[in-house]
SEBANU-464471 format. One line per 5 residues: number of its first residue (from 1); for each residue y, z, x of C-alpha. Coordinates in nm, 3 decimals. Each point is the difference from the previous one (the first is absolute). Example, Ala and Ser with C-alpha at 12.3 -4.5 7.8 and 13.67 -1.06 7.14 Angstrom:
REM SEBANU-464471
1> -0.450,0.780,1.230; 0.344,-0.066,0.137
//
This chain:
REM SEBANU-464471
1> 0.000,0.000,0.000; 0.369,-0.092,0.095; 0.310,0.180,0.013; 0.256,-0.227,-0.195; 0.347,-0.110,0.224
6> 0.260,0.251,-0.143; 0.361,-0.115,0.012; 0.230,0.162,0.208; 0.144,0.360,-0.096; 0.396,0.088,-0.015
11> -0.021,0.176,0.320; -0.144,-0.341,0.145; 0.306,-0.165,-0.089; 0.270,0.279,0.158; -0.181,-0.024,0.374
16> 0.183,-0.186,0.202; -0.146,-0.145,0.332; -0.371,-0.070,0.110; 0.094,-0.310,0.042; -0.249,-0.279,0.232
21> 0.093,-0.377,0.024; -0.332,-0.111,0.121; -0.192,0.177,-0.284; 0.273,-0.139,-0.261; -0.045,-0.361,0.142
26> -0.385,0.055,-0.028; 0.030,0.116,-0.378; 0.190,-0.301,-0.121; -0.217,-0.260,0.186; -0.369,0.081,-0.204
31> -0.073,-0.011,-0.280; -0.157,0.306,-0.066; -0.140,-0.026,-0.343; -0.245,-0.279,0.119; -0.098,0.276,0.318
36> -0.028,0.251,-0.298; -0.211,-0.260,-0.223; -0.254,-0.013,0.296; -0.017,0.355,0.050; -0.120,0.048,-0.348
41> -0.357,0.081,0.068; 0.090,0.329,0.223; -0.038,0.361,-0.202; 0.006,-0.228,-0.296; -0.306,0.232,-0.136
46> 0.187,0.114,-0.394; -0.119,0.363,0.058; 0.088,0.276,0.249; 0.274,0.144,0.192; 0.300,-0.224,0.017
51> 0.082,-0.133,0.307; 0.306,-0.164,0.180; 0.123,-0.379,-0.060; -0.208,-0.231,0.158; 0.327,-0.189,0.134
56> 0.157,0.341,0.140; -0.321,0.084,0.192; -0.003,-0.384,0.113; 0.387,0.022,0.108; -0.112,0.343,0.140
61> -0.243,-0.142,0.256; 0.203,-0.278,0.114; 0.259,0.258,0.077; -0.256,0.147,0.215; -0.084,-0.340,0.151
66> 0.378,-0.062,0.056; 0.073,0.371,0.156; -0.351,0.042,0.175; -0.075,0.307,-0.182; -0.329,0.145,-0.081
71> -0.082,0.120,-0.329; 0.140,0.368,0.043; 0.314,-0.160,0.161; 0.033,-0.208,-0.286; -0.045,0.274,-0.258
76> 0.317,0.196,0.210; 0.227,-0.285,0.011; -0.059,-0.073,-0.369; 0.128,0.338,-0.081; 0.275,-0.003,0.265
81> 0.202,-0.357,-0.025; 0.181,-0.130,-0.305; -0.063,-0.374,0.128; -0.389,0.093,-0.025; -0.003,0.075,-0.308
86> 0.224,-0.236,-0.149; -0.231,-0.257,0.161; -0.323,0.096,-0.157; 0.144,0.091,-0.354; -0.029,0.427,0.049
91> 0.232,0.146,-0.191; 0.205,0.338,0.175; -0.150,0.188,-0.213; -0.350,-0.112,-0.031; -0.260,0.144,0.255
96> -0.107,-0.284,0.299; -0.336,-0.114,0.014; -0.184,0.234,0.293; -0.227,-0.105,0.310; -0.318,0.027,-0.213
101> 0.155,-0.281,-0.266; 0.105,-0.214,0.286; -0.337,0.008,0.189; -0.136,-0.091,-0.364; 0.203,-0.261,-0.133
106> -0.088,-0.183,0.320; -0.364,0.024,-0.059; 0.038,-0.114,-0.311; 0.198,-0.329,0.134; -0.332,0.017,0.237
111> -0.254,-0.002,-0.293; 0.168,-0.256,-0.235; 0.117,-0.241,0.277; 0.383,0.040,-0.067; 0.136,0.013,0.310
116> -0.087,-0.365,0.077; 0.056,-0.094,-0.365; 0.398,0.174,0.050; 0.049,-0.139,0.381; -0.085,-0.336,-0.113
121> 0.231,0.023,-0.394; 0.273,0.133,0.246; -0.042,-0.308,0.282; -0.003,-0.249,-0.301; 0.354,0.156,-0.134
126> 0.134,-0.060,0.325; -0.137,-0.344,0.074; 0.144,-0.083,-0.358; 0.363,0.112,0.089; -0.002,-0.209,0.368
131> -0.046,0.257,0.236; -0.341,-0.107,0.153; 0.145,-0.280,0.176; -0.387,-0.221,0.066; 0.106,-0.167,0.340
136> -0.296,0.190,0.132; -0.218,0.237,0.015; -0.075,0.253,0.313; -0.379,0.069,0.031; -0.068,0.356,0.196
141> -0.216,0.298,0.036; 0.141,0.316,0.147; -0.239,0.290,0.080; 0.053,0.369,-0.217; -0.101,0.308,0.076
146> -0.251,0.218,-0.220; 0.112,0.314,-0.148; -0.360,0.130,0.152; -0.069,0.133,0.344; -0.160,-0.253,0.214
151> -0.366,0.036,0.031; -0.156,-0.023,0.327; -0.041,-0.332,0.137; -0.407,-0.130,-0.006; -0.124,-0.336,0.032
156> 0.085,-0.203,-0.345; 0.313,0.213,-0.020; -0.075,0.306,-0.129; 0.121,0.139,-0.387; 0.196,0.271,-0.128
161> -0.196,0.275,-0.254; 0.391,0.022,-0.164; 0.093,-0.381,-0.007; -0.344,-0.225,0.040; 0.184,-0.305,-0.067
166> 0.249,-0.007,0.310; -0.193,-0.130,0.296; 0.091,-0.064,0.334; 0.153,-0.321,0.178; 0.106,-0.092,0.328
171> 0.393,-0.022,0.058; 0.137,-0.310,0.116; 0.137,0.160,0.324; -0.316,0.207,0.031; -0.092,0.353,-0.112
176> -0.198,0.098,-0.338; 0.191,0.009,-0.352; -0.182,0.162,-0.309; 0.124,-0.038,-0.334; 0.100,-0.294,-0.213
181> 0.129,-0.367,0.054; 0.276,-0.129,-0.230; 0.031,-0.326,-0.054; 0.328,-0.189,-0.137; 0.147,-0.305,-0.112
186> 0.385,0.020,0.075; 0.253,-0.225,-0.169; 0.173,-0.168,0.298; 0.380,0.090,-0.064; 0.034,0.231,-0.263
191> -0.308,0.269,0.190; -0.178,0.025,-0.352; -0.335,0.076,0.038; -0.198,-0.230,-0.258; -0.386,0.016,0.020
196> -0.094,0.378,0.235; -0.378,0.110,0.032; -0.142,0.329,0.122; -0.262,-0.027,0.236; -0.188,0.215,0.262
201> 0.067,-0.039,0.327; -0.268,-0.225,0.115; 0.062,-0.232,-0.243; 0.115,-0.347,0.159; 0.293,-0.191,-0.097
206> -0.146,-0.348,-0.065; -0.261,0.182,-0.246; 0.331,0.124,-0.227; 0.260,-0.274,0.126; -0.066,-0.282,-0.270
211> 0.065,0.243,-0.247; 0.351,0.086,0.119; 0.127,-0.386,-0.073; 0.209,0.060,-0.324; -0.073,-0.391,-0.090
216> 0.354,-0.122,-0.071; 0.174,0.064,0.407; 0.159,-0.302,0.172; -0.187,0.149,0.329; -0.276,0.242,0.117
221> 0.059,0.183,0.303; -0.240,0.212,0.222; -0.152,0.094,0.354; -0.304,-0.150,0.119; -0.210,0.297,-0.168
226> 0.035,-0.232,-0.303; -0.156,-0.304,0.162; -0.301,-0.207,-0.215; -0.102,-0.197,-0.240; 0.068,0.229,-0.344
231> 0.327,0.110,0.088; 0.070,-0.369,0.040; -0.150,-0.104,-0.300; 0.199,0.273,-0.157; 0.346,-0.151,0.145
236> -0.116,-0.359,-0.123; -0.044,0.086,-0.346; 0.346,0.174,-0.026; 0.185,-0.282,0.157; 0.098,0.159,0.240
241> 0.095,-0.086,0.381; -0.256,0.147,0.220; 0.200,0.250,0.295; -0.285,0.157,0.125; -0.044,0.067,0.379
246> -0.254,-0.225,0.195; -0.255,0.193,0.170; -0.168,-0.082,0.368; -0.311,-0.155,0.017; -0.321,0.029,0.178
251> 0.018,-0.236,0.170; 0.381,-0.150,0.004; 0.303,0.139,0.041; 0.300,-0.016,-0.211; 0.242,-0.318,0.023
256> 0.379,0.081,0.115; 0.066,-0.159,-0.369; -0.242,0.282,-0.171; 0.166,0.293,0.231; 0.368,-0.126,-0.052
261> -0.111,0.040,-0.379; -0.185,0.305,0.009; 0.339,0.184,0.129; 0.204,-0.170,-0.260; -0.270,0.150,-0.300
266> 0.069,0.357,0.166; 0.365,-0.052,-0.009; -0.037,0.041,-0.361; -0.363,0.157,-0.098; 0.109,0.284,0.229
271> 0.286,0.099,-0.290; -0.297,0.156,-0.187; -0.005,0.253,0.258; 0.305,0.134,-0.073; -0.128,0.040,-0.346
276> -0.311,0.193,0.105; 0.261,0.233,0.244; 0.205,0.116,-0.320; -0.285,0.062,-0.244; -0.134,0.171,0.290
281> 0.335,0.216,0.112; 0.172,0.028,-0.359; -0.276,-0.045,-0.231; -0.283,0.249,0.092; -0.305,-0.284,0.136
286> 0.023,0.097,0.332; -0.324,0.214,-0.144; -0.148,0.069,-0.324; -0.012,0.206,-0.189; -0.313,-0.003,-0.230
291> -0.360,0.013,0.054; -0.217,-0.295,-0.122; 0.109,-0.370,0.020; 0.092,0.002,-0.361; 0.194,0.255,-0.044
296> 0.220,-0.155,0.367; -0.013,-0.339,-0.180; 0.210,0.166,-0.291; 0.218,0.183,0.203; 0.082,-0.338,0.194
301> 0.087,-0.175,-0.281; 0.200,0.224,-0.153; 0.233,0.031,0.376; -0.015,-0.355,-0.016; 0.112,-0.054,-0.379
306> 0.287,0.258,0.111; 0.051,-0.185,0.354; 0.051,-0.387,-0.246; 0.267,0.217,-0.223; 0.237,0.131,0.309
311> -0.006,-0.358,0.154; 0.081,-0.133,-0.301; 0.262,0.238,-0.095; 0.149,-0.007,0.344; 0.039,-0.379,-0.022
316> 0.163,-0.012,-0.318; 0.253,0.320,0.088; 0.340,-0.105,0.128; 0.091,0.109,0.391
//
């Protein structure tokens, strides 16, 4: 069972103040009826205790995303700042949703698929008002942490008790990583990410790449971790201009022509890095914080859906 909206009280209106441009930008540019619509099916069960709008504890968790805050950080800024809960729809003197109703609103996304169902509603909304500019897309994998201790090393890789679906992969620069593998396709000028997958760590990229072509990009560009035949077959049946990085052979060398052009694809795949750096430094995925690939996968999403919503709302506020 729901609680219903209620509208906002006398005392509302006198407070001056609380105010946040980036979270007033981000309320006018969904449509949050159709994000409500789609969120139906959580605590939609006609008996028991009433619990908070399904949009508040939605706006809640971006706010989370957007702040990196855990759930009991979440619950304190909720009851501390105005622009909190003007955001989610809390009114000053209604209670805010604790920890517990966090941790279980997002399991219920978990259970019911919604947190794929909203990231993708919310991408479409801002593909329909032009800010997903298509030029190209940015293929990449960046290596996260697991909340979990890391398990001693055995041959295969060895598995955590806590977390058995992070594994272990070798770094790039050398060294062991346990944990999880995220994998993103990055809208080349506007930094929104359209098509993300949760994987664990040993997980290659060509396995997941293919599914990281949105279908409709002038170009696809990626590292030589993306090299063979589906991910090209994937780029051919968008359209789109194949700008992924040749890879040595065997037994030949590269050309001068296939080096000059594998610096000129960094020049510009390499922007998704700077992606990965500020979902990693702002946004809380430098590690995880969930056991269990599912319950990561949700989490991603949802720091992704609130990632698409400050790019967009940065791009469309005035310096």
């Amino acid at each position: 069972m729901r609680r219903e909206s209620k509208p906002a009280s006398f005392a509302e209106a006198l407070v001056v103040g609380g105010n946040n441009r980036r979270l007033e930008a981000i309320e006018e540019l969904v449509d949050w009826a159709a994000v409500e619509r789609l969120l139906k099916p959580v605590y939609a069960a006609p008996t028991g205790r009433a619990s908070y709008p399904v949009l508040s504890l939605f706006k809640a968790v971006l706010l989370g995303a957007w702040y990196g805050l855990g759930d009991p950080e979440l619950e304190a800024a909720l009851g501390d700042r105005l622009s909190f809960r003007r955001f989610a729809g809390l009114a000053l003197d209604q209670p805010v949703p604790d920890h517990s109703t966090l941790w279980r609103f997002r399991d219920q996304l978990r259970q019911l698929g919604l947190a794929e169902t909203a990231f993708a509603e919310i991408t479409r909304q801002l593909d329909e008002k032009g800010l997903v500019i298509k030029a190209g897309t940015l293929v990449d994998a960046t290596l996260v942490a697991a909340a979990a201790a890391e398990p001693p090393k055995q041959k295969g890789g060895g598995r955590s008790t806590a977390d058995p679906d992070a594994a272990w992969a070798k770094r790039a620069k050398g060294g062991g990583h346990f944990g999880y593998k995220l994998h993103a396709g990055v809208d080349w000028g506007s930094g929104i990410v359209r098509r993300a997958q949760l994987t664990p760590a040993n997980i290659n990229e060509i396995t997941v790449g293919p599914e990281l072509v949105a279908g409709d990009e002038g170009s696809v560009w990626a590292d030589k971790a993306y090299v063979g035949p589906t991910m090209a077959r994937a780029i051919a049946a968008a359209g789109a201009k194949n700008r992924v990085q040749r890879r040595r052979q065997k037994n030949r060398g590269l050309r001068a022509s296939e080096t000059r052009r594998n610096v000129l694809i960094g020049r510009v795949r390499g922007r998704v890095e700077g992606v990965f750096g500020a979902l990693k430094r702002s946004y809380g995925l430098a590690r995880l914080r969930y056991m269990t690939l599912a319950r990561n996968a949700t989490g991603v999403l949802l720091t992704l859906t609130g990632w698409n919503l400050a790019r967009a709302a940065d791009r469309l506020r005035p310096i």
